[in-house]
MMTF fields as JSON, N, C-alpha, C and O atoms, coordinates in Angstrom:
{
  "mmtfVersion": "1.0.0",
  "mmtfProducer": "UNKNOWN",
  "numBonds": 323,
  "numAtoms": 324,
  "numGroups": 81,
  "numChains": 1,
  "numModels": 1,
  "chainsPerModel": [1],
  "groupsPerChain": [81],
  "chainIdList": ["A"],
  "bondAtomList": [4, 2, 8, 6, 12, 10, 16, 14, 20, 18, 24, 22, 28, 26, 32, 30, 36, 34, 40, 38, 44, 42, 48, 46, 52, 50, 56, 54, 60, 58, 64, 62, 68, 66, 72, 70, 76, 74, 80, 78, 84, 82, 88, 86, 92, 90, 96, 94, 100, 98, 104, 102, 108, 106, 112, 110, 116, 114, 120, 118, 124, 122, 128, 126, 132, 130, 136, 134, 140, 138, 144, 142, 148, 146, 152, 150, 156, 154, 160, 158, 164, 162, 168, 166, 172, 170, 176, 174, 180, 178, 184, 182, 188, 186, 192, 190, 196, 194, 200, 198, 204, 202, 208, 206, 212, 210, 216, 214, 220, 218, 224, 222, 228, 226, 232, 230, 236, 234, 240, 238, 244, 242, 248, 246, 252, 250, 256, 254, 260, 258, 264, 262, 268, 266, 272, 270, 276, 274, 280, 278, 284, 282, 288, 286, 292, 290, 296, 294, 300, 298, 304, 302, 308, 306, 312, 310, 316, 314, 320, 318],
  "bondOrderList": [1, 1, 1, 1, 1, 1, 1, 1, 1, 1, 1, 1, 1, 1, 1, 1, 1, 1, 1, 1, 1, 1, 1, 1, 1, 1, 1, 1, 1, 1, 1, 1, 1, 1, 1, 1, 1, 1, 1, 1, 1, 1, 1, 1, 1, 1, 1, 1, 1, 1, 1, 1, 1, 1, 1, 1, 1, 1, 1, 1, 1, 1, 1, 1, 1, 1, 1, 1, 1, 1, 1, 1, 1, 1, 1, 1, 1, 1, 1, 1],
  "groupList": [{"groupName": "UNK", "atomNameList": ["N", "CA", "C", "O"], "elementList": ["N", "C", "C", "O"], "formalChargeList": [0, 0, 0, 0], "bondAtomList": [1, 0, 2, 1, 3, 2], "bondOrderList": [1, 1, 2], "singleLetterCode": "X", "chemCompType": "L-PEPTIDE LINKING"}],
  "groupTypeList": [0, 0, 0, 0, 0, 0, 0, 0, 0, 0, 0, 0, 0, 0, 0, 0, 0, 0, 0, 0, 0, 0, 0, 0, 0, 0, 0, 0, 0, 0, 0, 0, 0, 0, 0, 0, 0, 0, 0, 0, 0, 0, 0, 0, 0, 0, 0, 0, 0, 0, 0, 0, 0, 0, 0, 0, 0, 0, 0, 0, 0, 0, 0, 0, 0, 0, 0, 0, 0, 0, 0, 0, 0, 0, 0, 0, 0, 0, 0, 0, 0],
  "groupIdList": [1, 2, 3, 4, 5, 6, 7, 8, 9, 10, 11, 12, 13, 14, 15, 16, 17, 18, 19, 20, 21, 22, 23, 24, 25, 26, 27, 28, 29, 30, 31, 32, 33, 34, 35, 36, 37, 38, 39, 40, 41, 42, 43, 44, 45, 46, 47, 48, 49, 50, 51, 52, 53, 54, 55, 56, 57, 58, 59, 60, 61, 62, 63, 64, 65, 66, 67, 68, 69, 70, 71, 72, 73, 74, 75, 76, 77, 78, 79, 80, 81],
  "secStructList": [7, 2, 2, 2, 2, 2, 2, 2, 2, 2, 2, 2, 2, 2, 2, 2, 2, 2, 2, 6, 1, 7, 7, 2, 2, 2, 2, 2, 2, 2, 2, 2, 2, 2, 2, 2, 2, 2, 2, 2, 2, 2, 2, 2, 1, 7, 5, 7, 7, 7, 6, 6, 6, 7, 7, 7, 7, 5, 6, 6, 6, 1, 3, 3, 3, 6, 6, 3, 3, 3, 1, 1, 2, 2, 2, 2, 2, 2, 6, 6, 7],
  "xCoordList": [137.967, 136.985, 135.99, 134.79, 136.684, 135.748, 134.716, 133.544, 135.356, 134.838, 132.9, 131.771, 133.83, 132.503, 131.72, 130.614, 131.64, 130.412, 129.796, 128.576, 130.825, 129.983, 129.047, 127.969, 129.52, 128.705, 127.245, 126.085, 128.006, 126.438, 125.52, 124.853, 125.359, 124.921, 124.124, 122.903, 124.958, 124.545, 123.141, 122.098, 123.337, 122.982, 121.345, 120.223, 121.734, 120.659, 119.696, 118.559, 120.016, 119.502, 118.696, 117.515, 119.301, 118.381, 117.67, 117.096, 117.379, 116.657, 115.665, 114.651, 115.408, 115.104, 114.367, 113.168, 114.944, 114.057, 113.103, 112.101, 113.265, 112.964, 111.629, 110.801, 111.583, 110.798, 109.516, 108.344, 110.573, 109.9, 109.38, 108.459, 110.173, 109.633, 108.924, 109.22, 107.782, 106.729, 107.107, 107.786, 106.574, 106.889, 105.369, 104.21, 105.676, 105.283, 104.024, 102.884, 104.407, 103.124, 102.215, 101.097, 102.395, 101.591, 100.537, 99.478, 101.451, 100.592, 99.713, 98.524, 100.262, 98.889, 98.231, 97.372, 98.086, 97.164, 96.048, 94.977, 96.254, 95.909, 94.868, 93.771, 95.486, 94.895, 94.001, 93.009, 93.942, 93.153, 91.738, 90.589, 91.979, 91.267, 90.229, 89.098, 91.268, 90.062, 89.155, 87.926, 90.118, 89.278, 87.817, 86.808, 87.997, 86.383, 86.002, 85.355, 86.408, 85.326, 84.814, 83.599, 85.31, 84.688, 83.342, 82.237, 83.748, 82.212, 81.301, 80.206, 81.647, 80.499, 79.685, 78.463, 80.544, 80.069, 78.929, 77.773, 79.296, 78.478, 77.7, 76.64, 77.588, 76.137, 74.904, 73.716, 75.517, 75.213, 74.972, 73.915, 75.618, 75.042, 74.282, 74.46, 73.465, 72.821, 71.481, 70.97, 70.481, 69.617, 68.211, 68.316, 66.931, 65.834, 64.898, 65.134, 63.807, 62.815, 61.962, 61.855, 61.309, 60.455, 58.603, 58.009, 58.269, 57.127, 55.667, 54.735, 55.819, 55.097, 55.233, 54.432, 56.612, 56.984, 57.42, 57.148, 58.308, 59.368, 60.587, 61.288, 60.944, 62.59, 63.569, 63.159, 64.002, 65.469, 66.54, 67.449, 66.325, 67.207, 68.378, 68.475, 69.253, 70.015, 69.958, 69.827, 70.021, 69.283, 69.657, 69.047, 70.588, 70.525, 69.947, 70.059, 69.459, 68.381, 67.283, 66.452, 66.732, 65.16, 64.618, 65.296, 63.36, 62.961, 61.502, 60.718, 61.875, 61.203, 59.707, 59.635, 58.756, 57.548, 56.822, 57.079, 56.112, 55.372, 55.788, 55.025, 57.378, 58.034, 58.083, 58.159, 58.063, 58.218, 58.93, 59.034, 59.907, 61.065, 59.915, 59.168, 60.415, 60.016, 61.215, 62.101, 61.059, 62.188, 62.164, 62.92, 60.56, 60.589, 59.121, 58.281, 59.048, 57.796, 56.889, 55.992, 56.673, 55.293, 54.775, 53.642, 55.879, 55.687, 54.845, 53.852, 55.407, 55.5, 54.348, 54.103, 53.673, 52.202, 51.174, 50.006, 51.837, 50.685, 50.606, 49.536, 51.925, 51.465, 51.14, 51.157, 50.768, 50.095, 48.747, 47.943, 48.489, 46.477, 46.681, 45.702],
  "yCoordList": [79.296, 80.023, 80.745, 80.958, 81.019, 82.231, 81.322, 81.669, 79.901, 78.939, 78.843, 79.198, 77.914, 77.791, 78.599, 78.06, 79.918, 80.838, 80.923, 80.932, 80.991, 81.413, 79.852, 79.826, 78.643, 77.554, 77.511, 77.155, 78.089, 78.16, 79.104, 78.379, 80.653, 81.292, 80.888, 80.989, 80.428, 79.659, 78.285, 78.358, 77.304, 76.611, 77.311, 76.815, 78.536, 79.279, 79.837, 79.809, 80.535, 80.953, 80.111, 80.379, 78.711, 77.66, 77.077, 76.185, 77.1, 76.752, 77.377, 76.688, 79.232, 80.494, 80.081, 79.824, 80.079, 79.76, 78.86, 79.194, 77.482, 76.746, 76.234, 75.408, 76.687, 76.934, 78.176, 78.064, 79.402, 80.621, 81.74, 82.554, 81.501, 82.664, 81.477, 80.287, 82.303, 82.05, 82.4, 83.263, 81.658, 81.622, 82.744, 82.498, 83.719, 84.601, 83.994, 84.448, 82.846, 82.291, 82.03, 82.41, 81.254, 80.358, 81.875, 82.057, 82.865, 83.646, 84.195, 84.193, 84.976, 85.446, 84.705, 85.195, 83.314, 82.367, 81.98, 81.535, 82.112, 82.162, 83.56, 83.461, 84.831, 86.171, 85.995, 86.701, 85.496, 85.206, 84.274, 84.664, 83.429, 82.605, 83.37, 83.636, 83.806, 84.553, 85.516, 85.53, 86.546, 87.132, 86.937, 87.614, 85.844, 84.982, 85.257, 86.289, 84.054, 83.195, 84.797, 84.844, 85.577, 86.97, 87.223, 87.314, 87.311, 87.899, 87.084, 87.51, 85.75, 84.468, 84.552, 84.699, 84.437, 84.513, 85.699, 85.399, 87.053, 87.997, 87.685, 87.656, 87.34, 86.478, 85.527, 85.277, 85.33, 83.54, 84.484, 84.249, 85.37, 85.645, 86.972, 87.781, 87.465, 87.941, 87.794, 86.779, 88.587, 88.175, 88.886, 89.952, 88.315, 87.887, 88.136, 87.857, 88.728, 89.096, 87.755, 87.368, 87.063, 85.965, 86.628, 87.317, 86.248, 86.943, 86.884, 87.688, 85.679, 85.541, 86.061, 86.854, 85.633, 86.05, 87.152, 87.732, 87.588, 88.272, 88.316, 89.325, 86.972, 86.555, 86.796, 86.115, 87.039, 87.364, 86.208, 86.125, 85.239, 83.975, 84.31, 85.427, 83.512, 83.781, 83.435, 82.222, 84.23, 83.479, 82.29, 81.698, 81.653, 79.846, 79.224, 78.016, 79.39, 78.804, 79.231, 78.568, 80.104, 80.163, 79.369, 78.661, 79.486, 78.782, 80.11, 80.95, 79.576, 80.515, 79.798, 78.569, 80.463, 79.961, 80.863, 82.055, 80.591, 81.757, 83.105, 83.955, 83.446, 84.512, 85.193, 86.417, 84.777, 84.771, 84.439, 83.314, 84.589, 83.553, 84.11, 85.071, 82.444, 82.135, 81.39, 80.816, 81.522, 80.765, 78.643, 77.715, 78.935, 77.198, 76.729, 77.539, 75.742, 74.988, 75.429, 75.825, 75.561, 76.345, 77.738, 78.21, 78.235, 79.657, 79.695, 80.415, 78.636, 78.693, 78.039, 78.016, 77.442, 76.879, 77.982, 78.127, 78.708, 79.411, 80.473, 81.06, 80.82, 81.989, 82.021, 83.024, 80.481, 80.296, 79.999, 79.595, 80.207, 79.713, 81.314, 82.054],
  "zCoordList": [97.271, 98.056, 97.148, 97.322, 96.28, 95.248, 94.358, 94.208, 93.673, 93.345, 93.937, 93.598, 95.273, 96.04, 96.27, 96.294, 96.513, 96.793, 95.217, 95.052, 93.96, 92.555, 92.61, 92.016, 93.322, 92.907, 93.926, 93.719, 95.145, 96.309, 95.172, 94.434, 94.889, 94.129, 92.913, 92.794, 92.047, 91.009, 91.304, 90.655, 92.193, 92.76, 93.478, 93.372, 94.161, 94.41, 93.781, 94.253, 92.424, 91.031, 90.706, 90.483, 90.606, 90.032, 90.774, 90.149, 91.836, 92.781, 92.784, 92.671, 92.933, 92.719, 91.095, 90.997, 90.37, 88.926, 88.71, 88.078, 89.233, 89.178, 90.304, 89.92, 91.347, 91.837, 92.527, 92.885, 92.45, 92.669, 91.487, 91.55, 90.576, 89.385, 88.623, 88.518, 88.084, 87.361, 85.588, 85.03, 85.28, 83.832, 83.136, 83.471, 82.331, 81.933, 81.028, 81.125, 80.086, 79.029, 79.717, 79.366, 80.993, 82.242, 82.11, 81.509, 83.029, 83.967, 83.091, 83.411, 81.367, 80.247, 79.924, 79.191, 80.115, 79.818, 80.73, 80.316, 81.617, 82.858, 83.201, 83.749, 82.749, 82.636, 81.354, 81.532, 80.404, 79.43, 79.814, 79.604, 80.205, 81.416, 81.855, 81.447, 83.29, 84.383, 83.385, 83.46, 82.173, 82.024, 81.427, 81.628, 80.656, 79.799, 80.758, 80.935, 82.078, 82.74, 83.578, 83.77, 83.881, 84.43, 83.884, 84.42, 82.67, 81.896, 81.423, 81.057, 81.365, 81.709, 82.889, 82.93, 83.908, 85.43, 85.481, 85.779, 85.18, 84.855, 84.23, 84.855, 83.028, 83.245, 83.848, 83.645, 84.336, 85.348, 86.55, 87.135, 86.988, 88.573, 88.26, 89.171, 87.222, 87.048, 87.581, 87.107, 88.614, 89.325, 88.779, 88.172, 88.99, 88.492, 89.808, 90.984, 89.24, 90.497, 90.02, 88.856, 91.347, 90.9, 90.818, 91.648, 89.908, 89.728, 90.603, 90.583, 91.345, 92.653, 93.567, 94.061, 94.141, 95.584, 95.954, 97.006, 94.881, 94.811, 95.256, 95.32, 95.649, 95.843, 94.778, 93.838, 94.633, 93.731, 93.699, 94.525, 92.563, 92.015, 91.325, 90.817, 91.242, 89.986, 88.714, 88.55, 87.527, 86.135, 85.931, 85.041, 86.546, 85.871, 86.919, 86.706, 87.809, 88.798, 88.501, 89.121, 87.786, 88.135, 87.119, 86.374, 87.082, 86.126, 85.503, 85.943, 84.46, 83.17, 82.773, 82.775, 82.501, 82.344, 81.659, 81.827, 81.046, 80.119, 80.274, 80.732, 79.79, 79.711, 80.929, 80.821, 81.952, 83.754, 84.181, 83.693, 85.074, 86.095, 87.191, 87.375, 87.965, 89.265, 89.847, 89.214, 91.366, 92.251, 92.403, 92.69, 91.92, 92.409, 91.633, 91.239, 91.549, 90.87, 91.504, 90.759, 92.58, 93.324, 93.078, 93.174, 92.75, 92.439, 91.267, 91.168, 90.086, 89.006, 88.089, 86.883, 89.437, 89.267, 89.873, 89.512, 90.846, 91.544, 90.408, 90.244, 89.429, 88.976, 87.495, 86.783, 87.044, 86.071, 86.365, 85.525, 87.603, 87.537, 87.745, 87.84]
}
């Protein structure tokens, strides 16, 4: 009797390990990760007044022109004549 419950238990543990706890290297590697890509992103969704319209792009969408961001090629012609 005593057998069988230490083997249900045991049996459970590893079940429990093996599928529910997370392995510690995974998860700081992972936290190393998010944290770059955080302060990349912060860059990238950094926003930009367009110098025509005045819509507000995000700096890897606009487009740059004689030291200007604009939202779109139209802008970006109207505000070079």
């Amino acid at each position: 009797m005593i057998l069988k419950l230490l083997l249900i238990v045991g049996v459970i543990t590893v079940v429990y390990m093996m599928f529910f706890k997370k392995k510690p290297s995974v998860t700081e590697e992972k936290k190393r990760k998010t944290t770059s890509n955080a302060k990349d992103s912060k860059d990238i969704n950094e926003l930009v007044k367009c110098e025509t319209c005045g819509v507000y792009v995000e700096l890897n969408e606009a487009l740059l022109s004689n030291a200007k961001y604009y939202c779109c090629s139209e802008c970006a012609q109207k505000g070079s004549l």
